[in-house]
N, C-alpha and C positions, 0 to 999 in steps of 0.2 A: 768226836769230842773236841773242843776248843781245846789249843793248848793252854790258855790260862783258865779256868773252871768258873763256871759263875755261882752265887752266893743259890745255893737248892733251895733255901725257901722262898726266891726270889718266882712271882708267876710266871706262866710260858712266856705272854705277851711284853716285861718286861726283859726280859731276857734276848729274845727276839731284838729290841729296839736298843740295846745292850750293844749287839754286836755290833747292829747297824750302824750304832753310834761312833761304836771304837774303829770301824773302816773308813769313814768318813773323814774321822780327825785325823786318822793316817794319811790318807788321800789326801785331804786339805794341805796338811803340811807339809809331805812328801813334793806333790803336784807344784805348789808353788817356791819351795826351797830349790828343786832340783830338776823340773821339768816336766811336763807328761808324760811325752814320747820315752825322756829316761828312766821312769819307772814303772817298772811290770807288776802283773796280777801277784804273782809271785812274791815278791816285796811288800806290797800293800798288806799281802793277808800275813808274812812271816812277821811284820810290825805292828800288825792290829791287835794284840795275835787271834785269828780265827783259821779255821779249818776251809780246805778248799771250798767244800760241801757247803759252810755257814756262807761261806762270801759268796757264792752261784745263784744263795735260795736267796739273797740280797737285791743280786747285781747280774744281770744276764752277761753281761762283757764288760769290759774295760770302758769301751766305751760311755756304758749305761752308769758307772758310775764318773767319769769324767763330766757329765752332763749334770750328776748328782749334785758334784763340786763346785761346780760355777752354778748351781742352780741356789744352795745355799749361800754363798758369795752374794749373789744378789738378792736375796730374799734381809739377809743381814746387814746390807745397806739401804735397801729401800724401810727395814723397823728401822736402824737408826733418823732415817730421814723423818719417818712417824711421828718417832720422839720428838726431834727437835719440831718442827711444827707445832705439838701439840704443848710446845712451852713457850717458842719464840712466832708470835701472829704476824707480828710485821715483815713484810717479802725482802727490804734489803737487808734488815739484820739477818733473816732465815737465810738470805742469799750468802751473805759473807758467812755466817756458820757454816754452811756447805762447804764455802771453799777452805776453812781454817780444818776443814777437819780431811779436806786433801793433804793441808801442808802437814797435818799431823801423821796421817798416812805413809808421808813421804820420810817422815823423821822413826817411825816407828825400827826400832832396833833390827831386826829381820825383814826390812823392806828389800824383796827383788822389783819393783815395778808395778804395774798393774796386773792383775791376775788375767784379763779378760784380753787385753792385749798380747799378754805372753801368750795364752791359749790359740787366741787367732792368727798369732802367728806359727803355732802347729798345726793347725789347721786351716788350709789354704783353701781348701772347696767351699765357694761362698753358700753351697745348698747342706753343707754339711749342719747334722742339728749343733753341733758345738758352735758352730759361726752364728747359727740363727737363734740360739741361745744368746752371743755375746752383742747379737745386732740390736735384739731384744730388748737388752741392758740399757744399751747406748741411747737408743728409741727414748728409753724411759725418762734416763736422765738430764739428754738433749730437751724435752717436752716437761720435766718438774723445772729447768734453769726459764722457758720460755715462761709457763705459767708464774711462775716469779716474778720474773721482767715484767711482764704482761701487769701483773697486779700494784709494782712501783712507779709503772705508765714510763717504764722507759719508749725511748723513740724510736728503737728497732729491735723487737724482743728478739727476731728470731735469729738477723745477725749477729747481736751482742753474745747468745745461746751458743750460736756457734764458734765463736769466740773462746769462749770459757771452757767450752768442752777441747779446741785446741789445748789450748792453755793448759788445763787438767790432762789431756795426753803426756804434753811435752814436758809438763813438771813432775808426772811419775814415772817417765825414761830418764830427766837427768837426775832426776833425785838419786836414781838409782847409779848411776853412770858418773855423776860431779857432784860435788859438795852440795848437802843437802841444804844447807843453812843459807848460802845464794842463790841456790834454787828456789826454796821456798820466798825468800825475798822480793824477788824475780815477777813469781806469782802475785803475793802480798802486793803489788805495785802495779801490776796491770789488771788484778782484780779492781783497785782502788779507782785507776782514771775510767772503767768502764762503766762503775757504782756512781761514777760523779757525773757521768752523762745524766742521769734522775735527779741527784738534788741540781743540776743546774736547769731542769727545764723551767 
């Protein structure tokens, strides 16, 4: 039996997707406030609260829900991406929304950094599924920044791409590490001469 009891006339299957839910937001939060590696099975389930038994029939190991975590991380940035898309058509405004909503990232009251970075960096085995998980990620977002480029007829999609995704690295390590507010500045200003490479062609 869980330690906190779920509502009985609640059906099996939400119940089930109940618990899943409450280990996840544990994980989520636990994972990125305080580490991976520094948080055990043990803690996830005493915070969820679910029973051994509930998190196993979940989560085969640690692992498999460490995977879970970053697997929703990206799933919740690529709807956000969705959304703005399917409000904002034009590729440089979509482009500078992407990036404003890194610098919001960055300002966000409990920012540790990037979640996918912190992860990879626990995970050093480039064949590990966590790394190919976060390579996954990067794939995606390096290839949404080009497809962008690509559609405001910048003159080097893929460098500029690459560009941006530095940039996005190094402004969710200092954000985290030096004032956010020149951080995000920092960003704000070399997103800006990169965007002007298009309106000057």
């Amino acid at each position: 039996m869980d330690v906190v009891q779920d509502p009985i006339d609640l059906p099996i299957d939400k119940l089930v997707s109940a618990a899943r839910r409450r280990i996840l937001e544990t994980a989520d939060r636990l994972f990125y406030q305080e580490g991976i590696r520094a948080i055990g099975v043990d803690r996830v389930i005493r915070e969820s609260p679910v029973t051994r038994a509930t998190f196993y029939r979940h989560f085969a190991s640690k692992e498999a829900l460490v995977v879970a975590y970053l697997s929703g991380r990206d799933r919740v940035i690529r709807r956000q991406f969705d959304q703005a898309q399917a409000t904002v058509g034009e590729p440089v405004a979509l482009l500078n929304l992407v990036m404003q909503g890194v610098s919001a990232e960055i300002c966000s009251p409990l920012a540790r950094g990037c979640p996918f970075i912190n992860a990879a960096a626990e995970y050093p085995a480039v064949d590990h599924p966590v790394r190919q998980l976060v390579s996954n990620h990067r794939a995606w977002f390096r290839g949404t920044l080009i497809t962008l480029l690509r559609a405001a007829e910048h003159p080097n999609p893929e460098v500029a791409a690459g560009t941006l995704v530095l940039l996005r690295d190094g402004a969710m390590v200092g954000g985290y590490l030096d004032d956010q507010t020149t951080v995000t500045a920092v960003l704000a200003n070399a997103v800006a001469q990169i965007v002007d490479q298009v309106s000057s062609i």
